[in-house]
C-alpha positions in Angstrom: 2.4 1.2 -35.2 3.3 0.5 -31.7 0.9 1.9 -28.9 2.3 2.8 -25.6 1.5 0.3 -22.6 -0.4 2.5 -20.2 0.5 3.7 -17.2 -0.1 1.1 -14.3 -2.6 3.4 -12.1 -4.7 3.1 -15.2 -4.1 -0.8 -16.6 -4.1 -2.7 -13.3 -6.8 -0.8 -11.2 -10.9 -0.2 -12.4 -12.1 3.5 -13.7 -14.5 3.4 -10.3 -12.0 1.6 -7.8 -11.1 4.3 -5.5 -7.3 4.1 -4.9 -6.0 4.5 -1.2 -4.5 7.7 -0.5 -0.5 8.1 -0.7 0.5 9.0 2.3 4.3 8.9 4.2 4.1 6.3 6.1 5.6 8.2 9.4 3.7 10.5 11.1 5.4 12.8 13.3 3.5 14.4 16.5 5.0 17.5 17.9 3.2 19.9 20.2 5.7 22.2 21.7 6.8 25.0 19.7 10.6 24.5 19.7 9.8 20.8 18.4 7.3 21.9 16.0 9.7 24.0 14.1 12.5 21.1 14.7 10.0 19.0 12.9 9.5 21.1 10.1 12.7 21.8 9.3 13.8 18.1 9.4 11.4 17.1 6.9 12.1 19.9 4.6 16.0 18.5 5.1 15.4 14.8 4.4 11.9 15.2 2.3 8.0 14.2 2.4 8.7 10.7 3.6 7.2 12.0 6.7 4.3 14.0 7.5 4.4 16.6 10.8 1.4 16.5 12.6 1.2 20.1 14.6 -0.9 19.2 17.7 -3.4 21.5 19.3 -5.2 19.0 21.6 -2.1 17.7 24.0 0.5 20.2 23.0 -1.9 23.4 24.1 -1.5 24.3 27.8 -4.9 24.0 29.1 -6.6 27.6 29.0 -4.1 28.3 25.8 -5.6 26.6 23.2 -6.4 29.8 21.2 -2.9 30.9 21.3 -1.7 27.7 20.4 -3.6 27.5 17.6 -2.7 31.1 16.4 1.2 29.4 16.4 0.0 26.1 14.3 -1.8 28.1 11.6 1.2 30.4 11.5 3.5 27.7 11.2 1.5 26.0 8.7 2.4 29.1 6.4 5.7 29.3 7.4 8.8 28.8 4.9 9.7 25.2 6.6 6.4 23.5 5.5 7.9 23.5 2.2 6.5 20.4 1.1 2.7 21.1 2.6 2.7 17.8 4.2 2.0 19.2 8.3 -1.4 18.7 9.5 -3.2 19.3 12.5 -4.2 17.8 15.7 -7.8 19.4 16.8 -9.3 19.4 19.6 -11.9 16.8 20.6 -15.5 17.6 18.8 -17.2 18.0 22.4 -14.6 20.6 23.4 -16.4 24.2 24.1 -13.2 25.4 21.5 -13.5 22.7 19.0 -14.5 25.1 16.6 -12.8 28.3 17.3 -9.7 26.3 17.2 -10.5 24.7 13.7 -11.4 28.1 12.3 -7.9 29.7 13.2 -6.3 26.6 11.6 -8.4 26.6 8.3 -7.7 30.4 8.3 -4.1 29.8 7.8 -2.5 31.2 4.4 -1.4 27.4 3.8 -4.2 25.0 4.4 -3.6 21.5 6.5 -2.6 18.4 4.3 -4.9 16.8 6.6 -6.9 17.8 10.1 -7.0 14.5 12.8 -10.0 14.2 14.7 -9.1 12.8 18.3 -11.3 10.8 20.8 -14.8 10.5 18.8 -16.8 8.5 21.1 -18.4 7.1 17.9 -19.2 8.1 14.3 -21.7 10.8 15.2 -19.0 12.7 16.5 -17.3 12.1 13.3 -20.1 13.3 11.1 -20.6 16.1 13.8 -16.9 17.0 13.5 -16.6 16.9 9.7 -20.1 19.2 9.0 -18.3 21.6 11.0 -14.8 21.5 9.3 -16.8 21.8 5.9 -19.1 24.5 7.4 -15.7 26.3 8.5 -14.6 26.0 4.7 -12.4 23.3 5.4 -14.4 20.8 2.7 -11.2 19.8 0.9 -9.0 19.4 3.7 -8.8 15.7 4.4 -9.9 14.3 8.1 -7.8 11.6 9.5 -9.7 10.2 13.3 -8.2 8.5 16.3 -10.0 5.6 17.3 -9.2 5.1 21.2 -12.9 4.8 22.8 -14.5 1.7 23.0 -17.6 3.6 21.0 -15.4 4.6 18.1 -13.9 0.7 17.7 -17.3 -0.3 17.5 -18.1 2.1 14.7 -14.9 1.3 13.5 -16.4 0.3 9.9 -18.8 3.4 9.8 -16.3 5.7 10.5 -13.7 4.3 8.2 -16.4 4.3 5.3 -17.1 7.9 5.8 -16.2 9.9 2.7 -14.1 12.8 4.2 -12.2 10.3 6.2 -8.5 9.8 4.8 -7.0 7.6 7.7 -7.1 6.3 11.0 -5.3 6.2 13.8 -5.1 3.6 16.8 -4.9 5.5 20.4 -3.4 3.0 22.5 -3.1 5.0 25.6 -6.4 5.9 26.1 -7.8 2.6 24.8 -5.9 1.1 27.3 -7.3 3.2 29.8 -10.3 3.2 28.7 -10.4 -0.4 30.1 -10.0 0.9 34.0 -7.4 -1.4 34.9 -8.7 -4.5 33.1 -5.6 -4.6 30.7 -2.5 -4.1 32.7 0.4 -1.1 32.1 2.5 -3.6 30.0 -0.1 -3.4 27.2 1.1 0.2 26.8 4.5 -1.1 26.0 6.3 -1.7 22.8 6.2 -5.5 23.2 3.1 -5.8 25.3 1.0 -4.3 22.6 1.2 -6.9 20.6 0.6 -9.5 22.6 -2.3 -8.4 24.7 -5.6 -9.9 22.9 -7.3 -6.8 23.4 -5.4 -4.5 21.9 -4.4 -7.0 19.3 -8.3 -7.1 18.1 -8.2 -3.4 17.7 -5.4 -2.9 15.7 -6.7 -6.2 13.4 -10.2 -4.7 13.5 -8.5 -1.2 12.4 -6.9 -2.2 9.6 -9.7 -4.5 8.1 -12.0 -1.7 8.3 -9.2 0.7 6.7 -8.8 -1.9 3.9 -12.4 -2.7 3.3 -12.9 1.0 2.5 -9.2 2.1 1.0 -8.2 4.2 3.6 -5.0 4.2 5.7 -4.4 2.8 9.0 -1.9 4.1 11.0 -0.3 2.4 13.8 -0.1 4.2 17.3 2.5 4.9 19.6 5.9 3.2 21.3 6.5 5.5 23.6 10.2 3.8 24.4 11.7 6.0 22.1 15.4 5.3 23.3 15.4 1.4 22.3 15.7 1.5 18.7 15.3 -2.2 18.2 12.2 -2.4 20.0 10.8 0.4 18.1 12.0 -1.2 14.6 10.0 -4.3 16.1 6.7 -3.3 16.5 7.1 -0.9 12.9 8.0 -4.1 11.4 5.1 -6.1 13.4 2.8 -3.5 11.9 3.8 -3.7 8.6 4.6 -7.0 8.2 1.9 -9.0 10.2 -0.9 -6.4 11.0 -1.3 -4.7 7.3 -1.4 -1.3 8.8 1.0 1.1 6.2 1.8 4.4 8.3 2.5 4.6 11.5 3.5 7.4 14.5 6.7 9.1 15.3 6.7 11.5 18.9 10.3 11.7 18.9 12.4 12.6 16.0 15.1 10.0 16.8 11.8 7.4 15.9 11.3 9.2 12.3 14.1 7.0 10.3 13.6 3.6 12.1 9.5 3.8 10.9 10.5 4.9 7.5 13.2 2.2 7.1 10.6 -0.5 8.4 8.0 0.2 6.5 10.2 0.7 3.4 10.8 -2.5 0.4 13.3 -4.4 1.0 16.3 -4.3 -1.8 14.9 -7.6 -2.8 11.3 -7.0 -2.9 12.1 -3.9 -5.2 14.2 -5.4 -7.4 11.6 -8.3 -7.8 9.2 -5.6 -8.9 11.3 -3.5 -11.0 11.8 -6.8 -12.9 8.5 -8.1 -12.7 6.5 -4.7 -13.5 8.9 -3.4 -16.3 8.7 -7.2 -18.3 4.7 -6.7 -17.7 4.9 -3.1 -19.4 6.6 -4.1 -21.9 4.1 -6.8 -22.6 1.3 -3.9 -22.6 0.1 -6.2 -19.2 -0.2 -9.5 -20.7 0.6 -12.2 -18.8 4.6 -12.8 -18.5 6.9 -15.9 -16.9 9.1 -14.4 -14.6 11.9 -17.0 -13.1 9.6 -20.1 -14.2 6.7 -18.5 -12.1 3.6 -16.7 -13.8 2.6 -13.3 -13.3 -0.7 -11.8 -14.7 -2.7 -8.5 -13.5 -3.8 -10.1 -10.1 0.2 -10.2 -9.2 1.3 -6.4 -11.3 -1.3 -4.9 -8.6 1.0 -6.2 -5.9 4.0 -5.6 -7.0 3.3 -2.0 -9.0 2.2 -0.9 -4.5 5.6 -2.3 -3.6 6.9 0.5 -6.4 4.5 3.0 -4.9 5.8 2.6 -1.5 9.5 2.3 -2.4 9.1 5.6 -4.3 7.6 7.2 -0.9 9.9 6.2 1.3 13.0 7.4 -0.5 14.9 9.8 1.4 16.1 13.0 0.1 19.7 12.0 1.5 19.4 8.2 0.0 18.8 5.8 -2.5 16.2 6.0 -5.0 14.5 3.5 -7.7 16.2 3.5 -10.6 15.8 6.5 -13.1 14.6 4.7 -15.9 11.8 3.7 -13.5 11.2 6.9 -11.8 10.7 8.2 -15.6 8.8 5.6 -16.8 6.0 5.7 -14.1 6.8 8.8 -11.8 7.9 11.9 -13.6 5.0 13.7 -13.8 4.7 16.3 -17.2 
């Protein structure tokens, strides 16, 4: 009698090893309410390879943060969230309406996918932040956290090992800032970023701590939204050099350009297709693929290049094969 191979998540991977959440790796900012809907709606056209992020720290006129906040949560339940992949930008944890503002969110008929904590000044405000979300009955609403104070980087570790953490999020505005001139304008810039040592430490410091404790980082801004190329660049620098696996959109004219950079190339996903079906067929024995060997060690790494193809697959486009999607991502 011939037993079935199981599933990867189960051969490759330990009972106890957490596994790192599977988020899109875009995640689309929009404040004002006309973009905010835009946002919505564009996601429900093309699919959850994005999430919307429905801010109520920058994109609440100051004095209107209630109001605002009335118009995320009813958006939130609204028919365009149709995959429930929108969060929500709060308000820092030290503003006097942190928590009003997290209670008319959490009250929504469809909860966050995710609540994103800005400007902790270190993981206290973290853990102050999350006992109030959980207090608020927000306890299985995930926390994602910007880190953008020189306080949070050096807690970068702690924070990222907190439990109710799910990502985070490199502010490079105000981290630039927060250096008071020291690291000049063109740090803010799509090229600059990556070449300033500064900044470069905090994005590598970031994503180390993400990866040491399975959570995601997501890379920050380029706020040249117009020049496509240098927008795929610094995606692709992310991805490709700096490990980090989501990253920000605050334009939807960024959305596609992140998703296709941070998407398998036709190579890599044809290498493993190849090397992950031969593998299941072999119930995860070692196999020779193309006079090179392959044993568990090398499935894990390919099986996350299936993972990631599968969520970046537009609605609109290409897909992995159907004879793959059965095998390991039908559900039922």
């Amino acid at each position: 009698m011939t037993v079935a191979a199981p599933h990867p998540r189960v051969a490759l991977f330990d009972a106890d090893e957490p596994a790192a959440p599977a988020l899109p790796v875009c995640d689309h900012y929009a404040g004002v309410e006309a973009r905010m809907k835009k946002s919505l709606a564009l996601q429900a056209e093309l699919g959850p390879v994005f999430d919307v992020t429905l801010d109520a720290e920058d994109g609440a006129p100051v004095g209107g943060e209630t109001e605002h906040a009335l118009l995320i949560a009813a958006l939130l339940a609204g028919g365009d969230n149709r995959f429930g992949r929108a969060g929500a930008r709060l308000l820092p944890v030290q503003h006097p309406k942190f928590e009003e503002v997290a209670n008319i969110v959490l009250a929504s008929a469809r909860a966050p996918a995710y609540l994103m904590l800005p400007k902790p000044r270190h993981i206290a405000d973290v853990q102050r932040a999350a006992h109030a979300i959980d207090r608020l009955g927000g306890a299985s609403v995930p926390l994602h956290a910007l880190i953008e104070t020189h306080g949070a980087l050096a807690d970068v570790r702690a924070i990222a090992a907190h439990p109710r953490i799910e990502s985070l999020s490199f502010g490079l505005m105000d981290f630039v800032s927060a250096h008071r001139g020291a690291i000049p304008a063109s740090a803010m810039s799509a090229k600059g970023q990556f070449e300033h040592p500064l900044v470069l430490r905090a994005k590598l410091e970031i994503a180390a701590a993400c990866h040491a404790h399975t959570k995601v980082p997501s890379h920050g801004v380029v706020t040249e939204f117009k020049h496509k190329r240098a927008l795929m660049d610094a995606a692709t620098t992310a991805c490709r050099q700096l490990g980090y696996t989501r990253m920000w959109s605050i334009h939807p004219e960024q959305i596609r350009p992140i998703v296709d950079a941070f998407t398998p190339s036709v190579a890599e996903v044809d290498q493993a297709v190849e090397i992950i079906t031969a593998a299941h067929a072999a119930n995860w024995a070692p196999i020779k693929h193309h006079d090179t060997l392959h044993d568990r060690a090398s499935y894990r790494y390919f099986w996350q290049i299936l993972e990631r193809a599968h969520r970046t697959a537009y609605a609109d486009g290409p897909q992995l094969p159907a004879d793959v999607r059965a095998l390991f991502f039908d559900e039922g």
